[in-house]
BAGU-561396 format. One line per field, with one value per residue (C-alpha): x, z, y; residue number from 0; residue in three letters. Coordinates in pm, 1 decimal. Each point is the difference from the previous one (the first is absolute). Layout:
% BAGU-561396
X <- c(X,...)
Z <- c(Z,...)
Y <- c(Y,...)
k <- c(NUM,...)
r <- c(ALA,...)
END
This chain:
% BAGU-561396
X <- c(12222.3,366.1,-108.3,-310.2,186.8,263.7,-295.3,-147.2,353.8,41.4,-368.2,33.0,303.2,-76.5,-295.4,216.5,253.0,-303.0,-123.6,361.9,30.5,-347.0,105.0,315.9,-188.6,-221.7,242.2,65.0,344.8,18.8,-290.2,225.5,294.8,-179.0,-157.5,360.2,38.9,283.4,109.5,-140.4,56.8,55.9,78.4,267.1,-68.3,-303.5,-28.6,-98.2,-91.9,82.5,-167.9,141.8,57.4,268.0,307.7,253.0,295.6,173.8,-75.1,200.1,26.4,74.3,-338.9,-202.7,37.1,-151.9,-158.1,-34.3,-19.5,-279.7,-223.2,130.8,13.2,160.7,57.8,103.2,292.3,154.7,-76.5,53.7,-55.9,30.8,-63.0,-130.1,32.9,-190.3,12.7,-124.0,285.1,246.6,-123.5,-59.7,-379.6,-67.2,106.2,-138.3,149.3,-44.6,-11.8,39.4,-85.9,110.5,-224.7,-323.8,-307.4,-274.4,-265.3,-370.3,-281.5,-368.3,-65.5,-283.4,125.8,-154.9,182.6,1.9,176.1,103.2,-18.9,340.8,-196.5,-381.9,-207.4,-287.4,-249.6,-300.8,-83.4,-284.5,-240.6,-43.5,-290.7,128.0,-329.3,141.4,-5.8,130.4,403.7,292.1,312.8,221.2,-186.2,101.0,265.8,99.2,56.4,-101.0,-126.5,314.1,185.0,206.0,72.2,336.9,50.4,-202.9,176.3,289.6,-96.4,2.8,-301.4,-42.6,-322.8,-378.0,28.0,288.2,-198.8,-288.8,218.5,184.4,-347.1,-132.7,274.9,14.1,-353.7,-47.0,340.9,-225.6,361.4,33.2,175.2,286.7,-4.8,220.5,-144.4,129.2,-166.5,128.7,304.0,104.8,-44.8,-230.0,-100.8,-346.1,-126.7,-360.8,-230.2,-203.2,-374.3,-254.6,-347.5,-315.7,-53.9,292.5,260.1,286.8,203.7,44.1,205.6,-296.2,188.7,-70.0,303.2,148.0,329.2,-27.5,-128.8,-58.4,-113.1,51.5,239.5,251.4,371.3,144.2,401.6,260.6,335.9,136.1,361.9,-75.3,-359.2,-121.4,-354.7,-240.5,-363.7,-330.8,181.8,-206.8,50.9,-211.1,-194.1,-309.1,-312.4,-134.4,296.2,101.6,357.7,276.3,45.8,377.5,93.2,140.8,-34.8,-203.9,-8.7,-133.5,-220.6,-137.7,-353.9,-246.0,-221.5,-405.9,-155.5,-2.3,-237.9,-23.0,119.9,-272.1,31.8,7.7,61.8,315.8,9.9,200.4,146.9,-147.5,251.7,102.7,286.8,151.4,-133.8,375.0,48.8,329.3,218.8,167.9,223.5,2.9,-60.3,272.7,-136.3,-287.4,46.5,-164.0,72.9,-108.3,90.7,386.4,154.0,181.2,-147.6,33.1,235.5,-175.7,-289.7,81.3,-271.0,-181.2,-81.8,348.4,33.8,368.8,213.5,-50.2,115.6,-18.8,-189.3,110.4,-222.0,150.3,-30.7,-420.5,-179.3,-348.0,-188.2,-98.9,107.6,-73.4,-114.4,77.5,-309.1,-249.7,-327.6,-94.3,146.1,408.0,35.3,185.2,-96.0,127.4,-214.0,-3.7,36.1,114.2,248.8,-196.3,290.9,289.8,246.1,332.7,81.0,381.5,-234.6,-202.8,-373.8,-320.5,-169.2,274.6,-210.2,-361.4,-172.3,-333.7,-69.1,-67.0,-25.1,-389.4,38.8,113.3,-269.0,-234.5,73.6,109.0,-144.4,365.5,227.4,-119.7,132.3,233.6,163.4,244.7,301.7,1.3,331.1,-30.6,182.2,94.2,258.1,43.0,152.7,-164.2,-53.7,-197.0,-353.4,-364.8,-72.4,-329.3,-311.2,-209.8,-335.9,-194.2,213.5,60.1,121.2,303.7,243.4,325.9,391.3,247.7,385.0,201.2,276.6,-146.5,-128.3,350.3,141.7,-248.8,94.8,367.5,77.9,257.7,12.6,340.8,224.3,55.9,-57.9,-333.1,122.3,170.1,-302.0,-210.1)
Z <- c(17447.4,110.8,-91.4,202.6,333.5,-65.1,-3.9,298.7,220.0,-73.3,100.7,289.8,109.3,-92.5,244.0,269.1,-30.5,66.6,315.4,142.6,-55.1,160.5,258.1,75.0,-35.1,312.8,191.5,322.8,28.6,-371.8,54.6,301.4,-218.8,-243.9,257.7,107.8,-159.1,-194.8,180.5,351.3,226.4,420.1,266.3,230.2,297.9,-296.9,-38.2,-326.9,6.2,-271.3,-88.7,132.4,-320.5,-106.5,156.2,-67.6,-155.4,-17.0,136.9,135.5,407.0,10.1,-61.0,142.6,207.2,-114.6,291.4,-176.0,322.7,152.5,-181.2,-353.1,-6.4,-103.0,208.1,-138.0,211.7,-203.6,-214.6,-360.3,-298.6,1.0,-202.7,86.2,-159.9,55.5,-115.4,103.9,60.7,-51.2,-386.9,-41.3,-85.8,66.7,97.2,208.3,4.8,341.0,91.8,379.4,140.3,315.7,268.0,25.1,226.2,4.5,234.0,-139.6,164.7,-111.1,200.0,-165.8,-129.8,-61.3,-321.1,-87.1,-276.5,-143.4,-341.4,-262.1,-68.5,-45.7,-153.8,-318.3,87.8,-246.9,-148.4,138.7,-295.6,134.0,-110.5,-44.6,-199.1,-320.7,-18.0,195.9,39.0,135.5,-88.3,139.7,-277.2,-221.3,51.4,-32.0,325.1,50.6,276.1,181.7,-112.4,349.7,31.8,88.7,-57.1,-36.3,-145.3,123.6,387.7,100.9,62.7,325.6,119.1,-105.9,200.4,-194.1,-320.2,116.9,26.4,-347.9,-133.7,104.3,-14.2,-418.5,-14.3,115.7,-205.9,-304.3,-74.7,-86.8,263.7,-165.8,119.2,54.4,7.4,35.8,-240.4,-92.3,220.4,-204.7,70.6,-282.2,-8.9,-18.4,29.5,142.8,103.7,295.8,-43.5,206.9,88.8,-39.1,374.7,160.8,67.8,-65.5,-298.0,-72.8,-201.5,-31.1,84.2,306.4,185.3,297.5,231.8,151.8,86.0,316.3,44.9,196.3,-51.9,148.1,52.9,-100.7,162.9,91.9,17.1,345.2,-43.3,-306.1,138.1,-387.7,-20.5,-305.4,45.8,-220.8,-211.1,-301.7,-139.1,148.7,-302.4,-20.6,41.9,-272.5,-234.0,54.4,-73.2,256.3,231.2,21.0,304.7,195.7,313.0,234.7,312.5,141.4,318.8,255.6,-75.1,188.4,-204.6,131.1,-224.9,-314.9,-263.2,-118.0,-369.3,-253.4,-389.7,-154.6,293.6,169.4,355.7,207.7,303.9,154.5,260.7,158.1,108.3,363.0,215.8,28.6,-378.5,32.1,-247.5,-60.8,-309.1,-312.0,-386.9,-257.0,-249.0,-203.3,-183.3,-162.8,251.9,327.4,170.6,146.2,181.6,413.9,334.6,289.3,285.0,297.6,-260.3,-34.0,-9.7,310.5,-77.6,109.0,-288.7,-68.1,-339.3,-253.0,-294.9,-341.9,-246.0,-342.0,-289.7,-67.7,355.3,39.9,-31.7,-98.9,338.8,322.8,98.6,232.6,-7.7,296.8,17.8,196.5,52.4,296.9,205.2,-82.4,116.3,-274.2,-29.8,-231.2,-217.2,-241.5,-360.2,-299.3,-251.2,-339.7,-249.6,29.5,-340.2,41.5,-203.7,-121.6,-31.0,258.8,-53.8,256.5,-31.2,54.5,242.2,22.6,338.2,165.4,352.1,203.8,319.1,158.1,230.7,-302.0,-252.3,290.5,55.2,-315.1,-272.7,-79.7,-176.5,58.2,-80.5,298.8,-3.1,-260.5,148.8,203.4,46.8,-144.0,163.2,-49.5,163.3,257.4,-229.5,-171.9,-395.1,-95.5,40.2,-37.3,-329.3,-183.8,86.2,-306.5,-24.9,-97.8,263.2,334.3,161.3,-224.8,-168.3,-102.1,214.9,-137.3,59.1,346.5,-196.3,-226.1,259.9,172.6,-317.7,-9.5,359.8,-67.2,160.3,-243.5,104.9,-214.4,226.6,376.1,-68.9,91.5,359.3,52.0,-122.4,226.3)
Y <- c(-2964.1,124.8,351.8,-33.2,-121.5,264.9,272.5,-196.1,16.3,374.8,83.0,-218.1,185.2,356.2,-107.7,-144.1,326.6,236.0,-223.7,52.8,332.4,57.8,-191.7,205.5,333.4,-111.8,-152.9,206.4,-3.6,135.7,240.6,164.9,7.1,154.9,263.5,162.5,366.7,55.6,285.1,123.0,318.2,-75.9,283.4,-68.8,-285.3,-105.7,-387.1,-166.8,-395.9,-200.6,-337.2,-319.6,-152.2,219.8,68.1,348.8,-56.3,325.9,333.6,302.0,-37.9,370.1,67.9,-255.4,-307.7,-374.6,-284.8,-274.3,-222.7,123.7,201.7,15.0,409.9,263.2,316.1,340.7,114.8,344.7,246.8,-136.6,-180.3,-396.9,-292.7,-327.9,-342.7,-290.2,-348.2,-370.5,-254.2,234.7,90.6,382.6,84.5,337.1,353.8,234.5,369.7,145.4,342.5,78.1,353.8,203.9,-86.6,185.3,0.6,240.0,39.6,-97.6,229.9,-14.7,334.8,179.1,315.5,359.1,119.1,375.4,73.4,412.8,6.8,115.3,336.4,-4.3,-257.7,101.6,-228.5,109.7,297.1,265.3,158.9,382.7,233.1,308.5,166.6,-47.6,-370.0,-287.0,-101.4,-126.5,208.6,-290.7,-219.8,262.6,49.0,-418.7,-16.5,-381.9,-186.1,-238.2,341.1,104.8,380.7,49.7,377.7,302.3,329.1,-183.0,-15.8,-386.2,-148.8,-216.8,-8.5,119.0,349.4,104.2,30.1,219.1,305.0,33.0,-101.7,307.0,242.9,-144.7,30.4,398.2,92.3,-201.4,-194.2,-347.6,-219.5,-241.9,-318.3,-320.7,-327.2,-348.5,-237.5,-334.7,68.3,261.8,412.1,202.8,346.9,146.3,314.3,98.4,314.9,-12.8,83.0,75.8,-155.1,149.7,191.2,-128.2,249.6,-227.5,-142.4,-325.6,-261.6,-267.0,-254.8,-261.6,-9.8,-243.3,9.3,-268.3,-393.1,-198.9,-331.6,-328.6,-329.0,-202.2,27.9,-332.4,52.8,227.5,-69.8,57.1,108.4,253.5,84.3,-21.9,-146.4,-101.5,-49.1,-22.8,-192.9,160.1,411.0,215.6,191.2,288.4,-154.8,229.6,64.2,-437.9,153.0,-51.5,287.7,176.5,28.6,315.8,-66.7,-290.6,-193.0,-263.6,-30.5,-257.2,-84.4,-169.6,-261.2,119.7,-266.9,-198.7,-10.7,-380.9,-66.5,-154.3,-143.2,322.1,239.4,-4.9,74.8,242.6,103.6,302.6,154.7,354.3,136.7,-68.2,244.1,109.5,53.6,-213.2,57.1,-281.8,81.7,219.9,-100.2,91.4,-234.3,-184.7,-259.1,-280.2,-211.4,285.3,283.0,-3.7,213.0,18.2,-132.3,313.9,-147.6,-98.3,-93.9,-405.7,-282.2,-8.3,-356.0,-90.4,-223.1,-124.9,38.6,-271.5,-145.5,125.0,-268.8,49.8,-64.0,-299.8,-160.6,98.8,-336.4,-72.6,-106.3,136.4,323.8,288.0,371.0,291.5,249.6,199.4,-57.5,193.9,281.2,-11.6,-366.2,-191.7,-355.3,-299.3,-140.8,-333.5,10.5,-209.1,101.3,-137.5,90.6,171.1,105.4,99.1,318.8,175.6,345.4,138.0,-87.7,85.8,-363.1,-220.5,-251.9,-84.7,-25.7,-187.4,116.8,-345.4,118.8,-48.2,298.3,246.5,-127.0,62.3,342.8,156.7,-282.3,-20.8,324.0,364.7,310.7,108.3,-343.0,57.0,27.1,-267.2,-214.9,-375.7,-213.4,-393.8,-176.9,188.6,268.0,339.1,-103.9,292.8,262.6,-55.8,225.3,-35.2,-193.6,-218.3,229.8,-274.5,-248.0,222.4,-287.8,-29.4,289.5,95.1,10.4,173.8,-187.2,170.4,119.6,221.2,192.6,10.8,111.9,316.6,60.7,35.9,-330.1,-155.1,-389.4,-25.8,219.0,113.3,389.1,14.2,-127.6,344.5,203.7,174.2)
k <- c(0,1,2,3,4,5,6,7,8,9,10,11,12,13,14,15,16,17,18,19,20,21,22,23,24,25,26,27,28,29,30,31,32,33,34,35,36,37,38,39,40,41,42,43,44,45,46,47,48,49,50,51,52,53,54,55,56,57,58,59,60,61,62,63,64,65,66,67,68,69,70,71,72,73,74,75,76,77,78,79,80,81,82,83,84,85,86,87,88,89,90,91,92,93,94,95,96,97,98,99,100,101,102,103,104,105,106,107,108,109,110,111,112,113,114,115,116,117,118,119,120,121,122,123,124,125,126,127,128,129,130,131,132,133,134,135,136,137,138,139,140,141,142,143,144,145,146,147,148,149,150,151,152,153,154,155,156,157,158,159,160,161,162,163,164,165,166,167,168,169,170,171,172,173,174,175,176,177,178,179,180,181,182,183,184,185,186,187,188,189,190,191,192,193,194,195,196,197,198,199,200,201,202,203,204,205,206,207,208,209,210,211,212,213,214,215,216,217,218,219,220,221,222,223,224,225,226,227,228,229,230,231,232,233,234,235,236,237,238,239,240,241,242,243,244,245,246,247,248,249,250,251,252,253,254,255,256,257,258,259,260,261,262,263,264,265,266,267,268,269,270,271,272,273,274,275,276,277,278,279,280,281,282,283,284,285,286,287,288,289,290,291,292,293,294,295,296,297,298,299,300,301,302,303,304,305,306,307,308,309,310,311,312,313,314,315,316,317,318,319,320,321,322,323,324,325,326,327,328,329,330,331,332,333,334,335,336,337,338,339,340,341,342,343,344,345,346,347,348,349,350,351,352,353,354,355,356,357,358,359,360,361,362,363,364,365,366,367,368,369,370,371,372,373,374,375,376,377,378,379,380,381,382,383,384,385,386,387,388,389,390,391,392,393,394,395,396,397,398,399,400,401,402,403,404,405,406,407,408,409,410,411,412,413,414,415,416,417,418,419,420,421,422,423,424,425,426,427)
r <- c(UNK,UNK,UNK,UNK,UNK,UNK,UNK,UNK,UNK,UNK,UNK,UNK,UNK,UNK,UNK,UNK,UNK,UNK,UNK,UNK,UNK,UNK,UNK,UNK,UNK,UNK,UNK,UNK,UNK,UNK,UNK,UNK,UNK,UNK,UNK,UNK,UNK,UNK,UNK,UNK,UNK,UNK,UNK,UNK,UNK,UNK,UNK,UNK,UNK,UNK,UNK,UNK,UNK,UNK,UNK,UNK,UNK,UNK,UNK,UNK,UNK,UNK,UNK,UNK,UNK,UNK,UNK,UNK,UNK,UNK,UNK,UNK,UNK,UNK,UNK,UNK,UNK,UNK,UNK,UNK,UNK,UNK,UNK,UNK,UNK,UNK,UNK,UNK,UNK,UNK,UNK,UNK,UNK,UNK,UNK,UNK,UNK,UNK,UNK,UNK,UNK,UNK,UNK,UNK,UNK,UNK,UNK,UNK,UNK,UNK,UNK,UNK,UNK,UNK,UNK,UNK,UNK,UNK,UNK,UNK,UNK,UNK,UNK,UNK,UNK,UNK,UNK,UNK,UNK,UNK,UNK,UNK,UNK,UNK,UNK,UNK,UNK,UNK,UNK,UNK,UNK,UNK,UNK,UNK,UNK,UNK,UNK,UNK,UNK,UNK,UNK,UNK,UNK,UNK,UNK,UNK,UNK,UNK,UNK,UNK,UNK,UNK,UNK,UNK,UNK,UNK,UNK,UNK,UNK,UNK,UNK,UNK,UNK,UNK,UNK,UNK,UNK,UNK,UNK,UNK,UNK,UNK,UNK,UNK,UNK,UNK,UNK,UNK,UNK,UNK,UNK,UNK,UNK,UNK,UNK,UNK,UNK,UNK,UNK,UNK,UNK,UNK,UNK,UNK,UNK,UNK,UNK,UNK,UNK,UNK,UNK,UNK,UNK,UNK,UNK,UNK,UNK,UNK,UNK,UNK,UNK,UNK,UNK,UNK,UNK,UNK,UNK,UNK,UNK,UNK,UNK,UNK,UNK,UNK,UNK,UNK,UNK,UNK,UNK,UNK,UNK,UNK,UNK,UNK,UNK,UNK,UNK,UNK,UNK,UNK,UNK,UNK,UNK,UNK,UNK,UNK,UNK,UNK,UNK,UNK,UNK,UNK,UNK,UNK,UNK,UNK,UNK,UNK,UNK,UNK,UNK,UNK,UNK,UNK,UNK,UNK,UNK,UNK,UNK,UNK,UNK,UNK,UNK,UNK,UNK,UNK,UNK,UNK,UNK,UNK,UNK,UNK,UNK,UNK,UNK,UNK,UNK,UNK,UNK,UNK,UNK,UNK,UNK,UNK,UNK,UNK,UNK,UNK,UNK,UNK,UNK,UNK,UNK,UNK,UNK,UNK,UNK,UNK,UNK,UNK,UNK,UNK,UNK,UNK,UNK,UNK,UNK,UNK,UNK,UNK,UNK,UNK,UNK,UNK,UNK,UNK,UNK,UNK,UNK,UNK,UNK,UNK,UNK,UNK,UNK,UNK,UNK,UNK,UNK,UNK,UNK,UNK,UNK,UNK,UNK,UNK,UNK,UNK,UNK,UNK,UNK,UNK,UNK,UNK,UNK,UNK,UNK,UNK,UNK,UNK,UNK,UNK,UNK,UNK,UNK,UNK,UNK,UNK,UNK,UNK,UNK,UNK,UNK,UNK,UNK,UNK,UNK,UNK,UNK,UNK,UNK,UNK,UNK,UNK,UNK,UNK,UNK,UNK,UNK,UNK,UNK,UNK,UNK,UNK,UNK,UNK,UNK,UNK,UNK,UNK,UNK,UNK,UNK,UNK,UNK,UNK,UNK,UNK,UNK,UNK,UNK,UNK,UNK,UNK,UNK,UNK,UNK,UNK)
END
């Protein structure tokens, strides 16, 4: 009988143990304890509030400041590294290790952008079977030249654009010599040789190879910063539509568009933006880059946002928030407006990544007029808190009203804008 109450008792308070720790686990001043990061990244003038329930205990006032009378916040005042600890009733619970950054602000656009973008040589894009009498062929296929292959150097003249080729085609072709080539493949230069042919009736020789200089479409610049000039937009690479493989860039700019109309997105069939150029083929900037996370490069002087929008904050990963949120774009002509969305997940990364937020347009007007994300938008500066937190990327092809953000700071990172020291200040 003792042995059975004993069992009893221990049941009874395993049972009562479990109840209590539920109960703690759900209580909301341990749920916001429980919810402060153990480390955290502010700009200068940046405020961070902390839950009521807690109070700081120690932290370096060189760095940043602590109200606990009004508002229980900390504020990042100087360039450093800081750490905070917090207790209740003067016991130590938890440490937070801040990092504070030089101030920053960048201006967010949504300007629809022409992009044009000069190819790092010239582009193999497929290769062209040739009849020459004696049978069908590509001496570019045989000769392993492969398509994504970009030609660099012919008989040791550089190769810039598509005219440049025709010449020493020809001049190989009647001296019936082999041209050497240079191609970069892989990111890495190879050799191949090849002898022009020609086609059956046609008085010129040929590689057989499909060639392109050059790209142009439409998207969105997301920011620029105004003291450097550097800009990012797209917030995606830009790659050949037939090749899918990134596209090198030489040389590029970017130009004012004007948005004509919109084709609606549908489950399946993602929309787009159809726009021209301004009738003044503004250039706005030039492209020195693409990336995985857009095209980068400076903003012409005298070029700023006509939208007159004011610098804002930098949201780090760690400060984006699931909930409402809102989107600059253009839907018609060049006037940017603001539009609602939410911010359905957002996952704080230590390595740049493209999907680092998932978005739902909300916002009746856009889901009227485009059916949510279409291709043109991508680009487009997120914002939340009345600070810029990062780009509209990708759209869900079987979701159009929802897609991908990529995080603000990878994108600064690509455009030389490096949030950990003041150089950048002094560029441009």
């Amino acid at each position: 009988m003792k042995r059975l109450n004993h069992g009893w008792i221990r049941k009874a308070t395993g049972i009562l143990l479990l109840v209590i720790l539920f109960f703690i686990a759900f209580y909301p001043p341990i749920q916001k304890y429980v919810q402060i990061p153990h480390e955290v990244a502010l700009f200068e003038g940046q405020m961070m509030e902390l839950p009521s329930t807690v109070s700081v205990l120690n932290y370096d006032d060189s760095s940043i400041d602590y109200n606990s009378e009004s508002d229980q916040t900390i504020e990042a005042m100087n360039h450093s590294q800081s750490s905070v600890v917090m207790g209740i009733n003067g016991f130590p619970i938890r440490s937070m290790d801040v990092t504070v950054h030089p101030e920053l602000k960048i201006v967010p656009s949504g300007e629809s952008i022409g992009v044009r973008v000069q190819t790092d040589g010239v582009l193999v894009v497929g290769h062209h079977l040739m009849d020459t009498g004696a049978g069908k062929v590509s001496p570019g296929e045989v000769s392993d030249i492969q398509v994504g292959d970009m030609i660099m150097k012919m008989d040791g003249n550089d190769i810039k654009e598509m005219s440049d080729i025709q010449p020493l085609v020809q001049k190989a072709g009647e001296k019936k010599t082999s041209i050497k080539f240079e191609v970069k493949r892989d990111g890495k230069i190879i050799e191949k040789e090849l002898t022009p042919v020609k086609a059956k009736g046609d008085g010129r020789f040929h590689l057989g190879l499909y060639i392109r200089d050059s790209a142009a479409g439409v998207g969105t610049l997301t920011f620029y910063e105004p003291k450097s000039g550097k800009y990012g937009a797209l917030g995606h690479v830009i790659s050949d539509m037939e090749t899918k493989e990134p596209i090198e860039v030489g040389d590029g700019e970017i130009i004012r568009s004007n948005v004509t109309s919109i084709e609606k997105g549908l489950t399946g069939e993602p929309g787009e933006k159809l726009a021209r150029f301004s009738n003044e083929r503004k250039v706005i900037g030039n492209i020195t880059k693409n990336s995985e996370f857009g095209i980068f490069g400076k903003i012409k002087k005298g070029m700023e946002n006509e939208t007159k929008l004011e610098p804002k904050e930098i949201g780090l990963a760690d400060q984006v928030q699931e909930g409402p949120a809102e989107i600059l774009t253009v839907l018609e002509g060049e006037e940017v407006k603001r539009f609602e969305i939410e911010i359905i997940n957002s996952t704080p990364q230590k390595f740049p990544a493209t999907k680092g937020m998932v978005i739902k347009v909300t916002d009746d007007e856009l889901l009227e007029k485009t059916g949510g994300i279409v291709q043109g938008m991508s680009g487009s500066p997120i914002i939340q808190n009345d600070k810029i937190v990062g780009a509209v990327t990708h759209v869900f092809v079987n979701d159009p009203t929802s897609g991908y953000g990529c995080h603000i700071e990878w994108m600064l990172q690509d455009a030389g804008i490096d949030i950990e020291s003041e150089e950048w200040k002094e560029a441009g």
